[in-house]
N, C-alpha and C positions, 0 to 999 in steps of 0.2 A: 380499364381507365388509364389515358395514358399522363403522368406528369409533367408537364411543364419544364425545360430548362431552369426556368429563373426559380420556380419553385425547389428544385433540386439543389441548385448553387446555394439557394436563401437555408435551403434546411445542410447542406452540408458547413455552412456559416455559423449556423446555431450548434450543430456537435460540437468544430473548435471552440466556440465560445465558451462551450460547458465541459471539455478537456481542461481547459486552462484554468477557468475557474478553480476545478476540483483539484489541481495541482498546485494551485498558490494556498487553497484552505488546508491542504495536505502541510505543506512546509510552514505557514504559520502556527500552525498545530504542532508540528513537532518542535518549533523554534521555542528558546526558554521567553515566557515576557519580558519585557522591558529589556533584553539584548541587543537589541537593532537586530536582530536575525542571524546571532549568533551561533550554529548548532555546537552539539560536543566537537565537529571534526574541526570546528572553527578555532575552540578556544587554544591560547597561547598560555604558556608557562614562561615567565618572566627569571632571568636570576640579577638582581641587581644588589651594588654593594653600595653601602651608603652610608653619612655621620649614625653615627647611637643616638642621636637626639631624635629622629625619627624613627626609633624601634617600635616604641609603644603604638603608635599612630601607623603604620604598617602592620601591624597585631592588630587591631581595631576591627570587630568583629562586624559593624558596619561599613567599614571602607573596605574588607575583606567581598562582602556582599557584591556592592555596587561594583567594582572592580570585575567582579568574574559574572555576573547575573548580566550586565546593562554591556559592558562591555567585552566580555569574554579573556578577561586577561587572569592569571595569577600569580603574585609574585611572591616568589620566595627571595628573602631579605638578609642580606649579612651584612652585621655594620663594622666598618673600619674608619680609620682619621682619613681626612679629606685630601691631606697631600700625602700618605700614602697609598691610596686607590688613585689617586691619578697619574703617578709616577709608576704605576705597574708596568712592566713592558709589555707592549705589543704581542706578543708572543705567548707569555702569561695568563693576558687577558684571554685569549684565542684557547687558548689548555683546557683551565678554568672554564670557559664555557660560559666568562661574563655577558649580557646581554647589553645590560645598562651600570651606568657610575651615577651615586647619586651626592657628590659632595655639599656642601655647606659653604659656599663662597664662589661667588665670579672670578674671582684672581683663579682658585682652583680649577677651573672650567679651562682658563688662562691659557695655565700652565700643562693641561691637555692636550689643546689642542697646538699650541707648539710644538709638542714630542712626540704628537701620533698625525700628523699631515700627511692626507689620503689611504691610513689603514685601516681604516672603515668605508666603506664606499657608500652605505646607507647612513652614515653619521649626521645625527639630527640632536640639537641641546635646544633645551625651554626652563626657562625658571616660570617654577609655577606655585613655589614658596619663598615667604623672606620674616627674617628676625630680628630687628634692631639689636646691635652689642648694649650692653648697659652692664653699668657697674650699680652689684649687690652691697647694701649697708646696714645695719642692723639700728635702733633708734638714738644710739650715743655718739656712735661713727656720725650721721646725718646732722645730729645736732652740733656738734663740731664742726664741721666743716660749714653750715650753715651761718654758726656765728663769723668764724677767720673767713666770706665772702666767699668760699668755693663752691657753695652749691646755695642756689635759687629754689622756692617752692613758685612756680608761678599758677598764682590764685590760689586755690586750695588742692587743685587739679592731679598736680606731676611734679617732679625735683628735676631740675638740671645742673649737671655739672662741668664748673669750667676745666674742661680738659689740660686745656693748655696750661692755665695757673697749677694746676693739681700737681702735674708731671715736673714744670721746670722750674716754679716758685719752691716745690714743699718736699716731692720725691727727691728728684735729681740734688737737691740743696741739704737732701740727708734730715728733714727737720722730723719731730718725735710726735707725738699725738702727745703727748708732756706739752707740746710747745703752744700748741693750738688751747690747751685747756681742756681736752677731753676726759670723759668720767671715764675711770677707771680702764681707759686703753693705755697702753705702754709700748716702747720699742720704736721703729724707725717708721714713714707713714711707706705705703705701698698698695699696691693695687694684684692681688692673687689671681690666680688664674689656672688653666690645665696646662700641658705642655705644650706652648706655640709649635713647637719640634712633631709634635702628634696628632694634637687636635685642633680645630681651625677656631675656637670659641677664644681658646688663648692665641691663636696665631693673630687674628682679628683683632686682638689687644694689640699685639706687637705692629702691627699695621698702622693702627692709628698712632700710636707713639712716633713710629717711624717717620709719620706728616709730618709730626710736632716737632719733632727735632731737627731734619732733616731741611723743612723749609720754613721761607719766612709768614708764610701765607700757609695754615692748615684746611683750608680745601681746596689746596693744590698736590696733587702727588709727587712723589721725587723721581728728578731725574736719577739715571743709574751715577751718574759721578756724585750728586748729592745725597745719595743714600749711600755709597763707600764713605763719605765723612762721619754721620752719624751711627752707623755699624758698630765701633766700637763701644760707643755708649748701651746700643740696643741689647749689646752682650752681655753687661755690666748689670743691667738691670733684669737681664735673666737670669743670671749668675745669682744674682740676689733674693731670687726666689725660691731656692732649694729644690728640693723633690715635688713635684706637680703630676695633679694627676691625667690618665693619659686620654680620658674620655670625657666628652662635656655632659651626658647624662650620669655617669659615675661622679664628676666631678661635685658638678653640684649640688647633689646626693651628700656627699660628703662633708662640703661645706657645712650645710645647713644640717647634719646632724652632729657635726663636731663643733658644736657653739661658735656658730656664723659670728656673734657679736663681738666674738673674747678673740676667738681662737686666729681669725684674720679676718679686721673690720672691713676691708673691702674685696671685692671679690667680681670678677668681670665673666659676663656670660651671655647667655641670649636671652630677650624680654620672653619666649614662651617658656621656658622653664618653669618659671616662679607659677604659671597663669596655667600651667600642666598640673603641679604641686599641688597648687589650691583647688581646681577642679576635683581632682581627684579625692582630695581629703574633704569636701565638702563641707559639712556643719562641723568637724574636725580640724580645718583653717583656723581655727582663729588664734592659736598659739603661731603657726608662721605668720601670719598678719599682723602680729601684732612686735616682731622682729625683725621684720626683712622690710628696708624699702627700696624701692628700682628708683636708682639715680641715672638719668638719660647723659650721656654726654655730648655738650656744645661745641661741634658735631660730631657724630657717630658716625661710626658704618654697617651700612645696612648688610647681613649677611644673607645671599642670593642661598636658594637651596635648587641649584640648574639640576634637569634630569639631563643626563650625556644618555641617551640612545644610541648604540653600538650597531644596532639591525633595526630591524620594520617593526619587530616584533615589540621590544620596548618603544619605538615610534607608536605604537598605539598606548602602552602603559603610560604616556604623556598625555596623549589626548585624554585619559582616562583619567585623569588626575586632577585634569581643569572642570569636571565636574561639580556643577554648583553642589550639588547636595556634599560630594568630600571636602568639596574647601569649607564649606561653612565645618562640618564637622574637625577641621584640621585648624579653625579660629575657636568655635564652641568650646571642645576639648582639650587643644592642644596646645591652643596660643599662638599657630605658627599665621602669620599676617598673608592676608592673597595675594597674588602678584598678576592676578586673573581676571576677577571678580571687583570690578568697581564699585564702591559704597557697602564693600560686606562686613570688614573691620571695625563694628564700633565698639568701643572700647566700653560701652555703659550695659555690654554685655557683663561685665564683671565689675558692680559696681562696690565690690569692695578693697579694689586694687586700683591705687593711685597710677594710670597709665596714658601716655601723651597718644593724643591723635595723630599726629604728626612731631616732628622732628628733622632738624637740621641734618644734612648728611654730605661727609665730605667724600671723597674718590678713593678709592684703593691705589695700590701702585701695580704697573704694568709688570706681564709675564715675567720676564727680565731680572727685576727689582725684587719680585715677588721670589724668584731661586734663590737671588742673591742674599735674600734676609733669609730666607729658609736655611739656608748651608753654614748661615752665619750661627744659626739659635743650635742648627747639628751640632758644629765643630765651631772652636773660638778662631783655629788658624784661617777659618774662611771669612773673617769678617775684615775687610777692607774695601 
């Protein structure tokens, strides 16, 4: 019997067909679920450094998950202050075998990419977290200042605080919490914080002071000659904070176990902290809740948490991070606000903590400005 051309061709058609089939059911088969088709040969080992504030949340046994299952990525994390990983040299970074920097501020990104232009040739940054600065108060602090007009409850909602009044009416002016009528605070009024010099929680203070003084408009940034005017003040009132601690998750830690209300009534940091605190201590909350309240300041600055991607390789540990399921987990748990995820932040997720939806924000100051106050809070001879 003899076949047919066309029959020949038609059945040599249907083998590839069923070749190919049986080699794409092979590699889905051995691909992990939910990777995109990630194999082992695929997955990437990330080394990135990055604030303390995002340790816990990098430990997180489900973001650990997603990260290497869905995307094939895993990162191993060390944390350091945000202007000192970015100031690493070039060279350094390359040793180390950094992949990615993950600091805690746009000015830091900034100041990055000023001092490393073209030595990274795959250099890719995304903010894909953010934390409003707020100054911490315990309920005697809040009511003081609440009555001498420095801080608003608007509605029953959230506190705001006038920055401006706080700093140049009551700080700068040396007045006493004696003065205000405060229960039982004493001593000069001020605002605590970690080492601007280390950690970006306090530098972010020092930032926002810098508007305030520096210009007549605080949402406007200083020029560099308007910010050598104000420099010596900026000193002054570091000076006058003593010993600070060098980490914003140490920091705060600290605060609130060393009698947040007595020990320094106010205290400046990131709004996920407190909303980390409280998560975590659950039905155990209610003795900080019932001490701590988040005063927003009239305007804040918002702290960017950019991923600096060094290689391809953290270029995926970004994409991996805008993952709905981690950002909800990194507001759920962590507090840290999306910068991704439109409509994911709502704050009546934690209806026990007085937290604004929104907030005023003024601008950071450029690369520049941002050394110049940096060298100034190192050494007192740099401040001009």
């Amino acid at each position: 019997m003899r076949l047919s051309p066309r029959f020949l061709i038609g059945l040599v058609l249907v083998l590839v067909a069923c070749v190919v089939a049986a080699l794409v059911l092979t590699r889905n088969k051995d691909a992990k679920p939910g990777n995109g088709g990630n194999t082992a040969a695929d997955q990437v080992t990330v080394n990135c450094v990055g604030g303390s504030e995002k340790s816990e949340l990098m430990a997180d046994a489900q973001v650990k998950s997603i990260l290497h299952d869905k995307y094939g990525v895993t990162v191993t994390f060390n944390a350091q202050g945000s202007y000192d990983q970015v100031q690493l040299s070039t060279d350094d970074l390359k040793s180390r075998k950094v992949d990615c920097l993950w600091p805690s501020s746009a000015s830091a990104q900034g100041v990055f990419e000023a001092q490393h232009k073209g030595a990274f040739p795959a250099y890719r940054a995304e903010t894909v977290l953010q934390s409003p600065e707020v100054i911490y108060a315990g309920p005697a602090g809040t009511a003081a200042l609440t009555k001498a007009g420095i801080v608003q409850q608007r509605g029953s909602l959230y506190y705001i605080v006038d920055m401006k009044k706080l700093l140049l009416d009551y700080i700068l002016a040396h007045k006493t919490w004696d003065s205000i009528g405060a229960t039982d605070l004493h001593g000069p009024m001020s605002v605590s914080s970690t080492d601007p010099a280390r950690s970006n929680s306090g530098f972010t203070l020092t930032q926002l002071e810098l508007n305030i003084i520096a210009t007549a408009d605080v949402f406007q940034a200083p020029s560099r000659e308007q910010a050598g005017k104000a420099l010596p003040t900026i000193r002054a009132l570091y000076d006058a904070q003593g010993l600070q601690a060098a980490s914003s998750d140490s920091g705060f830690r600290q605060w609130l176990t060393q009698g947040a209300e007595f020990h320094a009534p106010l205290y400046a940091g990131y709004e996920n902290q407190l909303i980390q605190q409280v998560v975590q201590l659950g039905t155990g909350s209610k003795d900080v809740l019932k001490s701590v309240n988040v005063l927003y300041p009239d305007p804040t600055i918002y702290s960017d948490h950019p991923i600096l991607a060094l290689d391809a390789a953290a270029g995926r540990f970004i994409d991996a991070m805008k993952d709905p399921d981690v950002q909800k987990l990194a507001w759920t748990k962590y507090g840290f606000r999306s910068s991704v995820q439109i409509g994911l932040n709502d704050v009546k997720d934690f209806p026990d903590l007085k937290l604004a939806e929104q907030i005023r924000t003024t601008t950071p100051p450029n690369a520049e400005v941002t050394l110049a106050l940096l060298a100034c809070v190192k050494d007192a001879k740099e401040c001009h």
